[in-house]
C-alpha positions in Angstrom: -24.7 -10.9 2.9 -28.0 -10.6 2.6 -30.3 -8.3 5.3 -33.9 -9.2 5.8 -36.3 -5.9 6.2 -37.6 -7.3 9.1 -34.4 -6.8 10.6 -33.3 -3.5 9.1 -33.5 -0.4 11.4 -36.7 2.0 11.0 -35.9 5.4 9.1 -37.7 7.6 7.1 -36.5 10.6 4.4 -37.1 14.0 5.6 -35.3 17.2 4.0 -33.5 15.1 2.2 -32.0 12.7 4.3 -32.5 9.6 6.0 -33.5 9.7 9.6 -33.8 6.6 12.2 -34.9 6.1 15.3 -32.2 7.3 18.3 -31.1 10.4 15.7 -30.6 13.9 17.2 -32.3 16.3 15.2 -31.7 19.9 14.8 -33.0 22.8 12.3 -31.2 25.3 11.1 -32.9 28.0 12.9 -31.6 27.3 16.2 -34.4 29.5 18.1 -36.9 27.0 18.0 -35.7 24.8 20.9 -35.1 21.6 18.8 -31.7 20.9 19.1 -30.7 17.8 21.0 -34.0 16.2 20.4 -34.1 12.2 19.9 -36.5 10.7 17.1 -38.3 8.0 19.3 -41.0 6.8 17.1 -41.9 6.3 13.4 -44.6 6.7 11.3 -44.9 6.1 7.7 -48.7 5.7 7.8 -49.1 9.8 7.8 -45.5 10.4 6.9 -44.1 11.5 10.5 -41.8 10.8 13.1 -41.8 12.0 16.9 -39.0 13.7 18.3 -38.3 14.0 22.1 -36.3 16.1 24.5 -33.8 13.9 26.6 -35.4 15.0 30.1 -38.9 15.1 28.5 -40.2 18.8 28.3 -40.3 18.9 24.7 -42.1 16.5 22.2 -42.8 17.5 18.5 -44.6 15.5 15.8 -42.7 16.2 12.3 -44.5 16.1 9.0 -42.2 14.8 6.1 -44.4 15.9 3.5 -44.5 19.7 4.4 -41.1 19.6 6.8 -43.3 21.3 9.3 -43.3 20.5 12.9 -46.3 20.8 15.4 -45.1 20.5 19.4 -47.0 18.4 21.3 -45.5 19.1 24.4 -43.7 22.2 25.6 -41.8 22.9 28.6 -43.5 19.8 29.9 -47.1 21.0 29.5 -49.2 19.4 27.0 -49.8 21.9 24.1 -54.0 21.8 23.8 -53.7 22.8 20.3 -51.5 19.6 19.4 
């Protein structure tokens, strides 16, 4: 069976792994508000993928280059320094 690219599901590698859109995410330092965040968008242009809360409070982009995350919204107030 062969699968076309076109059709295959977005993902990207991030700390190792393979991540697609609809994943929850988590960190292992559970104090940063993360957990139970969907990846909702894509990016392999800059390397990143969004991640957002279920009820929309919390947005983050992720870098997969440097693993480091930057929130772009929090507690559903758009972070000015995003």
């Amino acid at each position: 069976m062969l699968i076309s690219a076109l059709s295959a599901p977005e993902s990207i590698e991030f700390n190792g792994e393979t991540w697609y859109v609809g994943d929850a995410i988590s960190t292992s330092n559970h104090t940063e508000g993360s957990q139970g965040m969907i990846i909702t968008q894509i990016n392999k242009d800059d390397n990143s993928f969004i991640s957002e809360s279920p009820d929309g409070k919390y947005k983050m982009k992720w870098d997969t280059t440097t693993g480091l995350g930057k929130w772009l919204i929090i507690e559903g107030e758009i972070n000015p320094y995003a």
